[in-house]
C-alpha positions in Angstrom: 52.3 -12.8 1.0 52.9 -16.5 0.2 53.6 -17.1 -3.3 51.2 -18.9 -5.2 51.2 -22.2 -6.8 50.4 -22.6 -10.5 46.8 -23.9 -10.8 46.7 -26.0 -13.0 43.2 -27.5 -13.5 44.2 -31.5 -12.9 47.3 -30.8 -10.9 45.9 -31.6 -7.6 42.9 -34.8 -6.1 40.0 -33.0 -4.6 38.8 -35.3 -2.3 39.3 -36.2 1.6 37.4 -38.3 4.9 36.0 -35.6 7.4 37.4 -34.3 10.8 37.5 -34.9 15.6 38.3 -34.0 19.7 39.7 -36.5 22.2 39.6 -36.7 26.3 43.0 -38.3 28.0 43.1 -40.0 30.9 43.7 -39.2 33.4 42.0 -36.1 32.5 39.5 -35.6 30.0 41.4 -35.3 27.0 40.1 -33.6 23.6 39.4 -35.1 20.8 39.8 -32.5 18.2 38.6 -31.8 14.3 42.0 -32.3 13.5 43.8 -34.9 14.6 42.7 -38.9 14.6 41.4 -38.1 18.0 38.6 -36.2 18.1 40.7 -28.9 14.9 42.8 -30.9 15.5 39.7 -34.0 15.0 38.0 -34.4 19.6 39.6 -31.7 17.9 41.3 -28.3 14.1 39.5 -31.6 11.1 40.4 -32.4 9.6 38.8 -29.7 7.3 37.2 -29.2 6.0 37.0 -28.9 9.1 38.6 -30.0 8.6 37.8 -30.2 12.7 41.1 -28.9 16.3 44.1 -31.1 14.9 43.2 -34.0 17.4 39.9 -31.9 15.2 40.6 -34.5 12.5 40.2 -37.7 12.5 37.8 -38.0 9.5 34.1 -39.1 9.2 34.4 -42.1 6.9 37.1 -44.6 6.0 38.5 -44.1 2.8 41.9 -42.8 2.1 43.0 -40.4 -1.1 46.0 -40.3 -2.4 47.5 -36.8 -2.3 50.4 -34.6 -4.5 51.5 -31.4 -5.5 52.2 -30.9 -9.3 55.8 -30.7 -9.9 55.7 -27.3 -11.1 54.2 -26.1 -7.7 56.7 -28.1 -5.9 59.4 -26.7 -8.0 58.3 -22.8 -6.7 58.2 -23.5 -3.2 61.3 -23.0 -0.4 62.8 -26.1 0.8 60.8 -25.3 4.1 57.5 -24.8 2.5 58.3 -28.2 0.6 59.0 -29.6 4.1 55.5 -28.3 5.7 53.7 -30.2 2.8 55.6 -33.6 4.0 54.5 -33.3 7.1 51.3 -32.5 6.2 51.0 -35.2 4.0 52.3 -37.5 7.2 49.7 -36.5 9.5 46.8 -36.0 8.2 44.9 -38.5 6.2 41.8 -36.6 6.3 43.2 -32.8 5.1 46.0 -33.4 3.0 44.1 -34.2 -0.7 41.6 -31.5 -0.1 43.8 -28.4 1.2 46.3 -29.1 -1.6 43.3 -28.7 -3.8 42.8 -25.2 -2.6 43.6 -22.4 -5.1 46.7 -20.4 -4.6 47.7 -18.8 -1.9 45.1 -20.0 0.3 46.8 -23.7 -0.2 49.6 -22.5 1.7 47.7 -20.7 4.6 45.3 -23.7 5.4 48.6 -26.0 5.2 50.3 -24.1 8.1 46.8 -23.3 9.7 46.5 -27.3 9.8 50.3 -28.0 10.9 50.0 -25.0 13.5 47.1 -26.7 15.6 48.7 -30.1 14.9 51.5 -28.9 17.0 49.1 -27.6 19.7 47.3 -31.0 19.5 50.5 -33.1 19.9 51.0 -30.8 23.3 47.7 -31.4 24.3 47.7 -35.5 23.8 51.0 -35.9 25.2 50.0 -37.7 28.5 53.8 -37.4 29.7 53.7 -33.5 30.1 53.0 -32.6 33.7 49.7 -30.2 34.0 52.2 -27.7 35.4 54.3 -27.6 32.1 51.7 -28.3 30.2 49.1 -25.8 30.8 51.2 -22.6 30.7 52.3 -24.2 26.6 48.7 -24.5 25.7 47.4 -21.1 26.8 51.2 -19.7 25.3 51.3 -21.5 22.1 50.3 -19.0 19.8 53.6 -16.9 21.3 55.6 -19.2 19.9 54.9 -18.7 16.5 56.6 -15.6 16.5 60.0 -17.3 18.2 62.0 -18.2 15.7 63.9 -21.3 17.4 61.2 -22.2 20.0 60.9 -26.1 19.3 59.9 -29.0 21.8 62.0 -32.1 21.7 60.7 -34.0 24.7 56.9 -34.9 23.1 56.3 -38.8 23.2 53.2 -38.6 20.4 53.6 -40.3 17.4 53.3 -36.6 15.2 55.9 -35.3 17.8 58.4 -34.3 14.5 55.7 -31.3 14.2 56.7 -29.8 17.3 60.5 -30.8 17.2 60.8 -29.4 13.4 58.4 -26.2 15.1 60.9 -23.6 13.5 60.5 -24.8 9.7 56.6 -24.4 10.5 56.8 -21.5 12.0 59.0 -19.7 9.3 56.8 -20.6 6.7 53.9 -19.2 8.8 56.0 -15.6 9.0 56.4 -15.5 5.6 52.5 -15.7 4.8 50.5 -12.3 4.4 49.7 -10.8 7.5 45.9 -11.0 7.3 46.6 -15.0 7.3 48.7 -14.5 10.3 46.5 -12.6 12.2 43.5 -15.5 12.0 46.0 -18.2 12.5 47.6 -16.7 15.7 44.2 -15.7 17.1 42.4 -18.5 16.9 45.8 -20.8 17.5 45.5 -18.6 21.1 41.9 -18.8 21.8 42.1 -23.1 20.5 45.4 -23.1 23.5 43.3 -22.0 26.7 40.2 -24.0 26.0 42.0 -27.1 25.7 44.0 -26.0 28.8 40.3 -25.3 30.2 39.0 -29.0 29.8 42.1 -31.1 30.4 40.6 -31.3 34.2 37.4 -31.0 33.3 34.9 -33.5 31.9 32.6 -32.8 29.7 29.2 -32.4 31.9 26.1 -30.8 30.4 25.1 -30.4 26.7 25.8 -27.0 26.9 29.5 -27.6 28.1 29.4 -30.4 25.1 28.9 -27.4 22.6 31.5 -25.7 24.5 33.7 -28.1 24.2 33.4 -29.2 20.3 33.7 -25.6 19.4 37.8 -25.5 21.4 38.2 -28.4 19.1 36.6 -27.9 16.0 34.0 -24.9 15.8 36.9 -22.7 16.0 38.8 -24.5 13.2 35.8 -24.0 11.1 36.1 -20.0 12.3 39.5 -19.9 11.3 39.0 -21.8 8.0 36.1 -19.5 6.8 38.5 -16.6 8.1 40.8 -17.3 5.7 38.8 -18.1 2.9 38.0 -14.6 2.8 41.4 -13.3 4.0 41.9 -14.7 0.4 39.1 -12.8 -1.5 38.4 -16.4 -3.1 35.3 -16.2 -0.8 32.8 -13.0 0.0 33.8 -11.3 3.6 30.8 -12.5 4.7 31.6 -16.0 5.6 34.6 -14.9 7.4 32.4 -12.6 9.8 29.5 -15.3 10.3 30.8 -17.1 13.2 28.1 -18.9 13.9 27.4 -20.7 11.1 31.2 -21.6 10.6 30.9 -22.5 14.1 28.3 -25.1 13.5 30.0 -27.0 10.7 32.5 -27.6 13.3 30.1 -28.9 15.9 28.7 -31.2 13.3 31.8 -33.0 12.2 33.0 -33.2 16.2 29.9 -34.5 17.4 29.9 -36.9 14.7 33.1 -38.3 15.4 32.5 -38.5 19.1 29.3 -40.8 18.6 30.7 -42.5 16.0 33.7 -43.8 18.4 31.8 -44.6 22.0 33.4 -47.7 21.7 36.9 -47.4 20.6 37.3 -44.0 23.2 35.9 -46.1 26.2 38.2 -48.9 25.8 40.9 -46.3 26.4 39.3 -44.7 28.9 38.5 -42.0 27.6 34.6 -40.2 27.6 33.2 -37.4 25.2 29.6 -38.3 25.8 27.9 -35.7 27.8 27.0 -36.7 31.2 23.7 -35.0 30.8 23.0 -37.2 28.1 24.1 -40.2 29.2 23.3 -40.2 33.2 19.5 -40.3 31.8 19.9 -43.8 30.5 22.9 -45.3 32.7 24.8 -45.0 36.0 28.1 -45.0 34.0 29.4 -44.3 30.4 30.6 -47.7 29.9 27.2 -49.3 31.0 25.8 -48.7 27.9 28.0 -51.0 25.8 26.7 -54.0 28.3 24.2 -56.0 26.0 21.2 -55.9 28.6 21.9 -52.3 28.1 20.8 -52.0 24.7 17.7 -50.0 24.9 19.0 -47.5 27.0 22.0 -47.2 24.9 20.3 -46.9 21.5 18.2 -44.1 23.5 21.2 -42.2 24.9 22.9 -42.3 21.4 19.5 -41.3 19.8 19.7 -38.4 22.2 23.0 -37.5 20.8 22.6 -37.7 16.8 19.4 -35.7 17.0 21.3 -33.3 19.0 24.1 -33.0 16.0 21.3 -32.8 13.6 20.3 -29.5 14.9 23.8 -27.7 12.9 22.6 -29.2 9.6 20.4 -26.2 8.5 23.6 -24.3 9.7 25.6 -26.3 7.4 23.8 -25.8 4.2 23.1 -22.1 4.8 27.0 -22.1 4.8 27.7 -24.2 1.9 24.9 -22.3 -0.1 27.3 -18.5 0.3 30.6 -20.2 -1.0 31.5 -19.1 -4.3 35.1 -20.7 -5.1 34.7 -24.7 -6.6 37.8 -25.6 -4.1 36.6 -24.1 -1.3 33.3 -25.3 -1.7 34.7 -28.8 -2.3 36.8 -28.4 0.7 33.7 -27.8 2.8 31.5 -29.8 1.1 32.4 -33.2 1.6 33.3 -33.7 5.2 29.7 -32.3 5.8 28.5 -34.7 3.2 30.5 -37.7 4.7 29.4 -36.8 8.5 25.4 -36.8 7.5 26.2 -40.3 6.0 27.8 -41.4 9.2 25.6 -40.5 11.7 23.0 -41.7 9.6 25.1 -45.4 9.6 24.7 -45.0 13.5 21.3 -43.8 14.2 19.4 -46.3 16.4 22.3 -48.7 15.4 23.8 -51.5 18.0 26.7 -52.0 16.4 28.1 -48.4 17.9 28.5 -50.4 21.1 29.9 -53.4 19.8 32.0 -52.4 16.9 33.5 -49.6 14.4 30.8 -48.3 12.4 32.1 -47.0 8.7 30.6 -46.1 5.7 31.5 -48.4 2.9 34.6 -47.4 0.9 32.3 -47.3 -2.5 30.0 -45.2 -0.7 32.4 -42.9 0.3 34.2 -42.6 -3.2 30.5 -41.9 -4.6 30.0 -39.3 -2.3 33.1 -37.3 -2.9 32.4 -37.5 -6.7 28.8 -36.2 -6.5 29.2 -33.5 -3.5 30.2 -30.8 -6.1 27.6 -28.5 -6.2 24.9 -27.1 -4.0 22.0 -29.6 -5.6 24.0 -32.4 -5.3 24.9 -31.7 -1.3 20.7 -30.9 -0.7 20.4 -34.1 -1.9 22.6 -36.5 -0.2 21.0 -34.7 3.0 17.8 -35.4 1.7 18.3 -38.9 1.3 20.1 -39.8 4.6 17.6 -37.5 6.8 14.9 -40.0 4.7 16.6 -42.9 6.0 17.1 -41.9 9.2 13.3 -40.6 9.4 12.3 -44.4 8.8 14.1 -46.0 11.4 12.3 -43.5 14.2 11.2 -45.7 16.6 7.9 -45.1 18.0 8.9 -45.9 21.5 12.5 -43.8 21.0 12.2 -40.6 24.4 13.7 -38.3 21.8 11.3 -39.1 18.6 9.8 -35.7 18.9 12.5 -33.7 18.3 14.2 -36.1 16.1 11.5 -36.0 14.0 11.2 -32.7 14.2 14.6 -31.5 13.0 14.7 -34.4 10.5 11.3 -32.4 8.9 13.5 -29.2 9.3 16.0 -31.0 6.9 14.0 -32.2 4.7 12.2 -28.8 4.2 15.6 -27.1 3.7 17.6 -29.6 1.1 14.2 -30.0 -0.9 14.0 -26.4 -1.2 15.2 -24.6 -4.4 15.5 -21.4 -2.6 19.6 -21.9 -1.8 19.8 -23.3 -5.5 19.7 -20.1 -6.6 22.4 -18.8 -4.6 25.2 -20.7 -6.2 26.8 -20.8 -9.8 27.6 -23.3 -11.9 30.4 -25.7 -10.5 33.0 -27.8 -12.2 31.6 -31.3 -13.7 31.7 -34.5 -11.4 33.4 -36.2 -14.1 36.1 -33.7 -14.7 36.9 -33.6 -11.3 36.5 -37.9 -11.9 39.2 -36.9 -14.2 41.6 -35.3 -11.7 41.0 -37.6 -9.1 42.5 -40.4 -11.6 45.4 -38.4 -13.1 46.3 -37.9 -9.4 46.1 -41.3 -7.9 48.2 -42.5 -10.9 50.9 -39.8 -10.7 50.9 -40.1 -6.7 51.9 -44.0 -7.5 54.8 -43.1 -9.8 55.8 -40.4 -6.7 55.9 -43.0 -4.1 57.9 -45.2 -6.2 60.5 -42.5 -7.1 60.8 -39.8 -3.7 62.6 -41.2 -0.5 61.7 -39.5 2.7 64.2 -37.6 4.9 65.4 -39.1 8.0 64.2 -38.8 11.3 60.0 -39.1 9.6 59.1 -42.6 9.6 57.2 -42.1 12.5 54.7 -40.3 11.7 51.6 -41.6 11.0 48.4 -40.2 8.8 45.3 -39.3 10.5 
């Protein structure tokens, strides 16, 4: 097994932006949970879900700084040190909350997220003919048992992942074998649905939930896998696959309604055609301003559609037991619920980037702590997205429907009950400002080896 890191209690920030999956063109590409695409971010979150690699691009827009405690840095192998650079390099939504993870788990989730950032960086890479392509994506997860297999001829701006593959995969031999065994599996089963949909557009809302769960319903899988691969959570939430499923879904669809605009002006389409052939002839009609009403009603469509996993979602949170965990989990949810809420019945998706303000943000990673806190925040933003239901709106029924669903569930104090008492917001306040100050001193003092420069934070 993995050694573990010390834990000290202020050692590490808690707090991260959500997870995505993202189409290509020529193909559609995926936008995964992790990446800044669309686990891997669209696609593996980023994480929680933390969402495929391309699952994480992160609901939100603010950006945490992120360290290890020198003492935990001090314990590691010079190739465990070097997974935590690149982690730190490519992911702006992960990094701060999995190095917040107790122990062991820390290092699993690390090479989980580095794993399908690899996979994702395949995936992207426009340059790779289909024919070599394909056969890497459904072989990927063979590869983390060949010690030298690396791929030097990537283009993508993370391509260092894939070139420096060996370093990753070592570490990811030298983790316990039950961590292995999820990593591989769903790292294999992530592979051939990407290779599935990079000729195949994204068609009916069914093959939209077929689609967000390649990209980020199976990162949430894998995550709540190894949470109890690491006895910090009950076996139960490892085996409940649908409800880990759904906190994937909810983070991908998020992202993907969130960025209609920026993924059309790269030609690129994640909106389901069943959704959107009700309301226009083509995707890209909808931004058009005599468009407007049809657009609002086609993107209406779509956030009521990602509402459906929040009851998921806070069944989920309500089972977790271990304060990291819970905070890993928590807030992309949290952050994603504020986000579609910023673009329900909202113009500006078609015209501009919709973000949550940066204050906003910081307040709700400070409060989303416990369960009471998290039923709340849903509370509020399924409120204010139950007062802007238009009466003439084709899906107001079953918006308002699953907006009543909500609002039963998070002002219920039946999943109260379920959960213990959780670390303080204001000592985790307290953390989060002993690690932005010592991250400050760290970027001031540690150089970066050569050859990294390139690669840039989702």
């Amino acid at each position: 097994m993995a050694g573990a890191c010390c834990k000290c209690p202020v050692s590490l920030t808690v707090f991260k932006r959500s997870l995505c999956v993202t189409p290509r063109s020529p193909g559609p590409a995926s936008r995964s949970l992790l990446s800044g695409g669309r686990l891997g971010e669209r696609g593996v979150q980023e994480g929680c879900w933390a969402a495929r690699p391309s699952a994480l691009r992160t609901v939100g827009s603010y950006r945490h700084p992120v360290f290890l405690c020198f003492s935990c840095q001090e314990s590691m192998s010079e190739s465990l040190r070097t997974c935590y650079l690149y982690l730190n390099q490519t992911s702006r939504s992960f990094a701060a909350v999995i190095q917040a993870l107790d122990g062991e788990l820390r290092h699993a989730v690390c090479i989980f997220y580095l794993v399908l950032r690899a996979l994702d960086t395949v995936e992207d890479d426009m340059t790779i003919p289909l024919e070599k392509k394909v056969p890497m994506l459904n072989d990927f997860h063979t590869y983390l048992y060949q010690a030298n297999w690396c791929f030097t001829e990537s283009h993508e701006k993370d391509r260092r992942v894939l070139e420096d593959f060996p370093t990753i995969s070592l570490e990811f031999r030298n983790l316990g074998q039950a961590y292995q065994d999820v990593i591989s599996d769903i790292c294999h089963r992530m592979g051939v649905g990407m290779a599935e949909f990079l000729e195949k557009k994204v068609g009916s809302m069914k093959e939209w939930d077929q689609y967000c769960h390649y990209v980020a319903g199976l990162v949430g899988i894998g995550l709540s896998q190894l949470f109890s691969a690491s006895q910090l959570e009950d076996p139960e939430v490892g085996k409940d696959t649908e409800l880990a499923n759904s906190m994937g879904l909810f983070l991908q669809k998020t992202n993907i309604i969130r960025d209609y605009l920026e993924d059309i002006q790269v030609a690129r389409a994640f909106w389901p055609q069943e959704a959107w052939r009700q309301f226009a002839c083509r995707l890209e009609d909808l931004a058009e301003p005599d468009q407007l009403t049809s657009a609002l009603s086609c993107l209406n469509l779509l956030v009521t559609d990602a509402l459906r996993h929040v009851p998921d979602v806070i069944t989920y949170l309500a089972r977790l037991r271990n304060q990291s965990v819970f905070n890993f989990c928590a807030i992309p949810q949290v952050m994603a619920i504020a986000t579609l809420s910023a673009c329900y019945n909202n113009p500006q998706v078609f015209q501009g980037v919709v973000k949550i303000r940066k204050g906003q943000a910081v307040t709700l990673m400070m409060q989303a702590t416990n369960m009471g806190a998290v039923q709340s925040i849903m509370a509020q933003y399924s409120q204010e997205m139950l007062q802007r239901v238009s009466l003439t709106d084709p899906s107001r029924d079953k918006t308002l429907f699953i907006l009543g669903v909500i609002q039963e569930r998070t002002l219920s104090q039946a999943t109260l009950a379920s959960r213990t008492a959780h670390l303080s917001p204001m000592y985790l306040s307290a953390a989060m400002i002993l690690a932005a100050l010592s991250w400050q001193y760290l970027s001031t003092t540690a150089g970066q080896p050569p050859g990294t420069a390139d690669m840039q934070g989702h």
